[in-house]
N, C-alpha and C positions, 0 to 999 in steps of 0.2 A: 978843359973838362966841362962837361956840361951841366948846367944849375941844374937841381934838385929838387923834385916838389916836393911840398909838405904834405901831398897825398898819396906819394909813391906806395907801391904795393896794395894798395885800397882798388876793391873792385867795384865798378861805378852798376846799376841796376840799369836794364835794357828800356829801352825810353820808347817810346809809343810811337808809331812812323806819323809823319806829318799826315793831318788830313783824315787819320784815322779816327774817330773817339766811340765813346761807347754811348748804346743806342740808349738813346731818350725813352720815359714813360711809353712813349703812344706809340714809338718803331717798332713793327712787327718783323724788320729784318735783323741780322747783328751784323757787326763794324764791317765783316769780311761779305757782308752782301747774299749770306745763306738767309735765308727766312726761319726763324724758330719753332723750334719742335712744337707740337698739338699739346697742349694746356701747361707751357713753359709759361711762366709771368716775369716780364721784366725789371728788372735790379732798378732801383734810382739812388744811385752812389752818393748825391748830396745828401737823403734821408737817413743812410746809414751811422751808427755809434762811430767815434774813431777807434780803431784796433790796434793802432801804435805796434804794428810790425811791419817788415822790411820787404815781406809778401801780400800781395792781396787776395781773399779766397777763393775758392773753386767757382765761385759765382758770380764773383764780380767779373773777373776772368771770362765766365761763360758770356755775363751782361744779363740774364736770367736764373731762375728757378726752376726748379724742377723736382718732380714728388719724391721723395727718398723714404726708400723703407727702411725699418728698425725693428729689433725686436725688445719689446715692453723688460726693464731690466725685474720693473718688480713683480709681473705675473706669467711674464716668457712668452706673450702672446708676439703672432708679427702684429705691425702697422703701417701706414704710410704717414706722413709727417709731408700733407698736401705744400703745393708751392706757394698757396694762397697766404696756409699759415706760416712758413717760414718769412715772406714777404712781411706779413703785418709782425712776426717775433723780433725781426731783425731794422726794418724801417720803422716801424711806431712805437714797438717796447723798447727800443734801441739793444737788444740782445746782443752778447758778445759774440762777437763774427764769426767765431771760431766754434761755437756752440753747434750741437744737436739735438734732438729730440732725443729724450731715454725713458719717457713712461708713458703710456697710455694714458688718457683721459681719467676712467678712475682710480687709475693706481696714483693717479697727480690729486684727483680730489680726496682720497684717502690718505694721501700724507701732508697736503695742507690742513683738516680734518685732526692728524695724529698732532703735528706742530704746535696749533691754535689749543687742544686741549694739555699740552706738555706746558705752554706758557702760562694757559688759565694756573696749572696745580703750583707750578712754579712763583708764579704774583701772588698765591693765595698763603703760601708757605711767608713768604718775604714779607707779609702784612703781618702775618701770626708772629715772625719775627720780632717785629717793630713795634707791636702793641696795637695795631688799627684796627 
């Protein structure tokens, strides 16, 4: 009879063909040698947060960015959520990868705005509290 692995029935994740890897900063082509679409910005996978999943996202996958529209949850308007700023949300804020845009510009200053004065009423209650 034949040994037994300790991995049996475990399915292994598809592995990158040799030779292939995913295009650098300054590559205006992707791995498979297509050139990328007109105002697509490319991914730089070492800048990215870790996402501690089993998949990697649509982007990484693509090796770029690309503009995605949404509609604004708190005012219903559409938007675009440019690849500029997904690039800087996801590489510099280190955003969760898995993230998307869900408000407009000022419905986000409007509830950073609601927040900052819910915490002002809140610390001033907690002082009154306290005797300060």
């Amino acid at each position: 009879m034949a040994a037994h692995s300790s991995r049996r029935g475990r399915r292994s994740l598809p592995r990158r063909p040799a030779g292939r890897t995913a295009p650098g900063p300054h590559d205006p082509t992707l791995a498979s040698g297509r050139p990328t679409p007109p105002g697509a910005v490319p991914v730089d996978e070492a800048s990215l947060a870790p996402h501690n999943s089993y998949g990697a996202p649509d982007f990484v996958r693509r090796g770029y960015y690309l503009d995605s529209e949404f509609r604004c949850a708190g005012c219903g308007s559409h938007q675009v959520w440019t690849a500029k700023q997904q690039k800087w949300w996801f590489e510099v804020a280190k955003g969760f990868a898995y993230s998307a845009a869900k408000l407009c510009r000022p419905c986000r200053r409007r509830e950073r705005a609601r927040r900052a004065e819910a915490r002002r009423v809140h610390l001033e209650g907690v002082a009154r509290k306290l005797g300060r």
